[in-house]
N, CA, C and O atoms as a MOPAC input file, in Angstrom:
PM7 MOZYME 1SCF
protein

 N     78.88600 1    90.39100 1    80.06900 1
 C     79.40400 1    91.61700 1    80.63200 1
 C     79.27600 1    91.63400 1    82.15700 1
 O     80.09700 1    92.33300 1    82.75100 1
 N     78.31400 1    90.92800 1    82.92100 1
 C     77.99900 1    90.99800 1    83.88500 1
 C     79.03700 1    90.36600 1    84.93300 1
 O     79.21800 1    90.60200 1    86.12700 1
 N     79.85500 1    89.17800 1    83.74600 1
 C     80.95700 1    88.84900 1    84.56000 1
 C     82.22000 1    89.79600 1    84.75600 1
 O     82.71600 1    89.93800 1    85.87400 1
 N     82.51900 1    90.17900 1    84.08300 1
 C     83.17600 1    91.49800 1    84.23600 1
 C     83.73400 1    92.27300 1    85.24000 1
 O     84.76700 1    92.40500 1    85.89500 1
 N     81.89200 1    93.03100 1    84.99000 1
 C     82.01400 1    94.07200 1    87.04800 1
 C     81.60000 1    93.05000 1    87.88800 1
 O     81.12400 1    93.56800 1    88.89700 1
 N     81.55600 1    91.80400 1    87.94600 1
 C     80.95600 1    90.77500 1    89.14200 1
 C     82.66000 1    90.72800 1    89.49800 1
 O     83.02200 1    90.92100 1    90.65800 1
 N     83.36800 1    90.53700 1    88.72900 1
 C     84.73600 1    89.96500 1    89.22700 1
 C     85.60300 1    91.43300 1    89.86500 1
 O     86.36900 1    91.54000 1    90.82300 1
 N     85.06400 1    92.51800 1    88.80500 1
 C     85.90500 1    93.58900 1    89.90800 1
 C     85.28600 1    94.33600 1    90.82300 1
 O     85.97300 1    95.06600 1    91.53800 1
 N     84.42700 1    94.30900 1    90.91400 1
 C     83.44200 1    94.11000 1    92.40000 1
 C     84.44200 1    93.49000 1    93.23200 1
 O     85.21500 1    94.02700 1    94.02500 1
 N     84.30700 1    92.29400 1    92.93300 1
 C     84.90700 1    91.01100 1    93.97300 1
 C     86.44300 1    92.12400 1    94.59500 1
 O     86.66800 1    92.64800 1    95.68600 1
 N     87.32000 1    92.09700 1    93.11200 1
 C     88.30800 1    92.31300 1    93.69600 1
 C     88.42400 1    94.08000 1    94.61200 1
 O     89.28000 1    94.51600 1    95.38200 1
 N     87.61500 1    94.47300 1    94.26600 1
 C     87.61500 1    95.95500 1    94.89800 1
 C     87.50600 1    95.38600 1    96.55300 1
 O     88.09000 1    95.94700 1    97.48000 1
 N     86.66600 1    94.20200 1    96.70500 1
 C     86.13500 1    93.56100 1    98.08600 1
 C     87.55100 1    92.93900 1    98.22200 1
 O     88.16100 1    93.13000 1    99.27400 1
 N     88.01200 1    92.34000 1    97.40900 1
 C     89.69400 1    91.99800 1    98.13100 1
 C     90.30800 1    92.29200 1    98.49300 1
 O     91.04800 1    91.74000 1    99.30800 1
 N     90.35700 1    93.92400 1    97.85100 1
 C     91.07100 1    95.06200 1    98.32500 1
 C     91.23100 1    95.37000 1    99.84500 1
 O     92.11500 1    95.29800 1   100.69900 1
 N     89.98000 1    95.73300 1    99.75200 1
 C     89.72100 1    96.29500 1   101.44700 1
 C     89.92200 1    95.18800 1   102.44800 1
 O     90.43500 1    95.43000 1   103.54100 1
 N     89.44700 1    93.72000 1   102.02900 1
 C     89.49500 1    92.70700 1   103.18100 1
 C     91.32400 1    92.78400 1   103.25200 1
 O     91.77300 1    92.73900 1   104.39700 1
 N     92.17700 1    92.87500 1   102.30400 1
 C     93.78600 1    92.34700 1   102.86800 1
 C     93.96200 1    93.88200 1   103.53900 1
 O     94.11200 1    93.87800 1   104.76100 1
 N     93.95900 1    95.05500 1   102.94400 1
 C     94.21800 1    96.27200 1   103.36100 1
 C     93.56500 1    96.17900 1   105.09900 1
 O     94.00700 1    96.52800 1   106.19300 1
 N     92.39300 1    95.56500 1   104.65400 1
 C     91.95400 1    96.17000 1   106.28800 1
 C     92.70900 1    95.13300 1   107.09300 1
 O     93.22600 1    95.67300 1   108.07100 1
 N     93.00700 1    93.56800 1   107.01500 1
 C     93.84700 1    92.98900 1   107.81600 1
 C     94.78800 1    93.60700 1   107.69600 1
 O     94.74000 1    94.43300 1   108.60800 1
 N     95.92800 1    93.80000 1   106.96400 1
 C     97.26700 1    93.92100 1   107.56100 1
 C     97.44800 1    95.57300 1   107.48100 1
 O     98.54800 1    96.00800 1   107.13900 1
 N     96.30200 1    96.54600 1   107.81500 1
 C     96.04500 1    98.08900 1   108.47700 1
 C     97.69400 1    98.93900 1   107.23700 1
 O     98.57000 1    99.70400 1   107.63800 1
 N     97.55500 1    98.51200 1   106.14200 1
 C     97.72100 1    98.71300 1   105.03200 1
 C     98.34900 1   100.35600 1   104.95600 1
 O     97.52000 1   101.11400 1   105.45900 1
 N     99.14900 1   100.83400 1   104.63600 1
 C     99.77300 1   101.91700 1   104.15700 1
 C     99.39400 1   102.77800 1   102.79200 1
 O     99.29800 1   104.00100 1   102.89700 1
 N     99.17600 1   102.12700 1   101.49100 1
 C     98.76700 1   101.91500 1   100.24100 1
 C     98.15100 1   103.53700 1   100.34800 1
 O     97.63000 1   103.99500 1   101.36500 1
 N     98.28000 1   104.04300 1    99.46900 1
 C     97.60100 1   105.70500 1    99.71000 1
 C     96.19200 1   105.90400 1    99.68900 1
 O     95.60700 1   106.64700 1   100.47700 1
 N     95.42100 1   104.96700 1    98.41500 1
 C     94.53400 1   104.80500 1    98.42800 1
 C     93.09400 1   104.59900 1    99.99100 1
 O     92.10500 1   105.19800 1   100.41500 1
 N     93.92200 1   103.34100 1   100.30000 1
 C     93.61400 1   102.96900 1   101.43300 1
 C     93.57200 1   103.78300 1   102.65900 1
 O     92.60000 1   103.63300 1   103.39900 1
 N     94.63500 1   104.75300 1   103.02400 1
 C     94.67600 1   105.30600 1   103.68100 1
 C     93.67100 1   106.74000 1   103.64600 1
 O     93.41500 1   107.56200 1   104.52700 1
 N     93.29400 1   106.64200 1   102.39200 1
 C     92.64400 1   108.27200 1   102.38800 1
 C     90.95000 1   107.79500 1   102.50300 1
 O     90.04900 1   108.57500 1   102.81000 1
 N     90.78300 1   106.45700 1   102.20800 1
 C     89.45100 1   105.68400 1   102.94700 1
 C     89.42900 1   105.71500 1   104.41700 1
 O     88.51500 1   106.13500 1   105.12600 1
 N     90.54400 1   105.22100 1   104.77700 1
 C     90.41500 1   105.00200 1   105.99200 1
 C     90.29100 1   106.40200 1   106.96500 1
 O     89.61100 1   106.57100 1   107.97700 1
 N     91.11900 1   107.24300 1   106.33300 1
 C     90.69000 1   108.71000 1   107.09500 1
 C     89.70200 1   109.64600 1   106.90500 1
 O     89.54900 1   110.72100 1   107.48400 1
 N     88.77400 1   108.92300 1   105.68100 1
 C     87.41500 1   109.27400 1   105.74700 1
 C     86.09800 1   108.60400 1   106.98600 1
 O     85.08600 1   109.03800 1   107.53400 1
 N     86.88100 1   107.34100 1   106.95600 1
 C     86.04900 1   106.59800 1   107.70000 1
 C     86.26400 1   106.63000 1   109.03100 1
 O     85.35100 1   106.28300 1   109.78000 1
 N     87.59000 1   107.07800 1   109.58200 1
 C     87.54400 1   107.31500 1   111.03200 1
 C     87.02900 1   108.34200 1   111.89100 1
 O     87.02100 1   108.40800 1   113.12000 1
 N     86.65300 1   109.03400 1   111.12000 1
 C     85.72200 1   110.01100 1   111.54800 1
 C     84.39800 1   109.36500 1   111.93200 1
 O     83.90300 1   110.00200 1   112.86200 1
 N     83.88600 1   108.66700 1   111.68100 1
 C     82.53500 1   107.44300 1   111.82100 1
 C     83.22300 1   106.27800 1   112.66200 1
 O     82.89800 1   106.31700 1   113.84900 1
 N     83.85300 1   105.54000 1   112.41800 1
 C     84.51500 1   104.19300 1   113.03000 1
 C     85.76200 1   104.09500 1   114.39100 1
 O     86.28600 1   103.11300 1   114.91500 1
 N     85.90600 1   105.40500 1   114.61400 1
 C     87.27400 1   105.45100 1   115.13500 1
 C     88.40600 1   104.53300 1   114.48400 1
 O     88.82700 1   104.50500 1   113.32700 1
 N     88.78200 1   103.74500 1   115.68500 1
 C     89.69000 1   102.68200 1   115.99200 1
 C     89.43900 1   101.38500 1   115.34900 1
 O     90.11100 1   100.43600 1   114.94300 1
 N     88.13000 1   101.74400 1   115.42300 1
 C     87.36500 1   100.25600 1   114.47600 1
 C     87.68800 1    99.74100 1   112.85500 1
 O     87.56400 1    98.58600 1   112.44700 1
 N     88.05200 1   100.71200 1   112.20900 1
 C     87.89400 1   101.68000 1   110.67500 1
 C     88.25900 1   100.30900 1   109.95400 1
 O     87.55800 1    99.90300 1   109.02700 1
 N     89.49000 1    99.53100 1   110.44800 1
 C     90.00300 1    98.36000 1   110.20200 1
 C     89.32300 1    97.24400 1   109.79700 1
 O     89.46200 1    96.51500 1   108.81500 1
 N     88.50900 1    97.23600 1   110.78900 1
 C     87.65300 1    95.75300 1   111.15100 1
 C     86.21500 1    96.03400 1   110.43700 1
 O     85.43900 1    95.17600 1   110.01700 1
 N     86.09900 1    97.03700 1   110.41500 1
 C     84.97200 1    97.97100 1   109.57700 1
 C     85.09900 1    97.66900 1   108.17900 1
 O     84.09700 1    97.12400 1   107.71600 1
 N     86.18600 1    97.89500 1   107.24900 1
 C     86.70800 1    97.46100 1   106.04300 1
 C     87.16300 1    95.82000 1   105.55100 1
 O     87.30800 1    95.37100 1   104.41400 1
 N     87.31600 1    95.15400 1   106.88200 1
 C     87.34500 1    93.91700 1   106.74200 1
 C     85.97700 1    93.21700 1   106.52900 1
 O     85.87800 1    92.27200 1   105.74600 1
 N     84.62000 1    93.83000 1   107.44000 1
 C     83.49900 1    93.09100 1   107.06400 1
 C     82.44700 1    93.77100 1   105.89300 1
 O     81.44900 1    93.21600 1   105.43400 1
 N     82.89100 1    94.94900 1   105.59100 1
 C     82.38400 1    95.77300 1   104.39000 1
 C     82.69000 1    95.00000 1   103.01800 1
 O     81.82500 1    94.67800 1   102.20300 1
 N     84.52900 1    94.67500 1   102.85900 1
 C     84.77900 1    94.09400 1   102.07700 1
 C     84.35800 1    92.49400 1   101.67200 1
 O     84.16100 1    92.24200 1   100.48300 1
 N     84.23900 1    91.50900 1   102.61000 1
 C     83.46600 1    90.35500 1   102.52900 1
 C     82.11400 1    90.74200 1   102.12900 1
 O     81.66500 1    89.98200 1   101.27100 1
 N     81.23300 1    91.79000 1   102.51700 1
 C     80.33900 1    92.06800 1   101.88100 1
 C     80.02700 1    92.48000 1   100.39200 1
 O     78.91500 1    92.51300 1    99.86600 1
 N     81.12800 1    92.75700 1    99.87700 1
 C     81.78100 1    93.66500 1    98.63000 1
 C     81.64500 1    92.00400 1    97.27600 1
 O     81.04200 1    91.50700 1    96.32500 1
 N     82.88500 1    91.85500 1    98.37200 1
 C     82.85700 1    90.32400 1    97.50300 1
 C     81.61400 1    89.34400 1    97.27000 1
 O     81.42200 1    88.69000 1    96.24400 1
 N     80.71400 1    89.36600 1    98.53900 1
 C     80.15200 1    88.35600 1    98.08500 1
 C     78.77200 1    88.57700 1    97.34800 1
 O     78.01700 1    87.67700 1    96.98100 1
 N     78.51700 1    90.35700 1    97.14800 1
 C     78.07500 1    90.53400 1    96.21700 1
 C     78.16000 1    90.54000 1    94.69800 1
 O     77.32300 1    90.43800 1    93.80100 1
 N     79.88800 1    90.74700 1    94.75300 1
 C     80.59900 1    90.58300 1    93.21000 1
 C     80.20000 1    89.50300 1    92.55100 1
 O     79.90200 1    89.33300 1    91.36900 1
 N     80.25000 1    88.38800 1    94.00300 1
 C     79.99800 1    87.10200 1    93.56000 1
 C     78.81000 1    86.54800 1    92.51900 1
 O     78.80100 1    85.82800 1    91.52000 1
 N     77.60400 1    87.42900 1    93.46400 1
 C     76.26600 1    87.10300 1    92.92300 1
 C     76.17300 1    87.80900 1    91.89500 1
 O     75.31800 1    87.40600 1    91.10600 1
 N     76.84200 1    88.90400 1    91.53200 1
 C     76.80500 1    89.69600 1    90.61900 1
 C     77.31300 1    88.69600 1    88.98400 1
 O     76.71100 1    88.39900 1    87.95200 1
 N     78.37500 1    88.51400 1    89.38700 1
 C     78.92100 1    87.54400 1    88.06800 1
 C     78.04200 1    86.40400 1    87.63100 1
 O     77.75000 1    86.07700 1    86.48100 1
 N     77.63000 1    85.79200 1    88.91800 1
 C     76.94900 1    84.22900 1    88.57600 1
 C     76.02400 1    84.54900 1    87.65500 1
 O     75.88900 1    83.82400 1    86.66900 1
 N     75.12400 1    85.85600 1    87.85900 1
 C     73.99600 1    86.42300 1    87.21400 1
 C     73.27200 1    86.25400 1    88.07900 1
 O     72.78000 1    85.18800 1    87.70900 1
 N     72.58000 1    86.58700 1    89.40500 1
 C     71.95400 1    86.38000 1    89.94700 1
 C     71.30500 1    87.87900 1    90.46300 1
 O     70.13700 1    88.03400 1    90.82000 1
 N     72.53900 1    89.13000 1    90.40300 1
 C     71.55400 1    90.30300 1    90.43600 1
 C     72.38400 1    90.90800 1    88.93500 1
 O     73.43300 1    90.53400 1    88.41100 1
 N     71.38300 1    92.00500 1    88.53900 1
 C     71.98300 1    92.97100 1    87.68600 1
 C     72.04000 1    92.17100 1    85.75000 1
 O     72.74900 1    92.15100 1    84.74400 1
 N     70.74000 1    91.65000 1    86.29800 1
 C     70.67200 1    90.87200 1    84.69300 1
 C     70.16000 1    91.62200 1    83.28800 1
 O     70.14900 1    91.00100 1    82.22600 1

């Protein structure tokens, strides 16, 4: 089971890393991002780009079994 939410973890972290590169339209995205610019300004982007690598590479450890056993 653990592989599971390890993999949509990951992809929730995929999410945000392409959204935050190409500053994404997607509604979803956008109603993050106008939560978060209130905190990030201008940044909100680049903010979601290293949040999401973080996202993922917990998914990661998450699936292997390494947390959440």
């Amino acid at each position: 089971m653990h592989i599971l939410w390890g993999c949509l973890i990951a992809a929730v972290g995929l999410f945000m890393v392409i959204c935050g590169s190409t500053k994404s339209e997607f509604v979803i995205y956008r109603l993050m991002v106008a939560r978060s610019r209130i905190l990030w300004g201008e940044k909100v982007h680049r903010f979601y780009q290293i949040v999401g690598t973080m996202v993922i590479i917990f998914g990661a450890l998450v699936a292997l079994g390494y947390i959440w056993r």
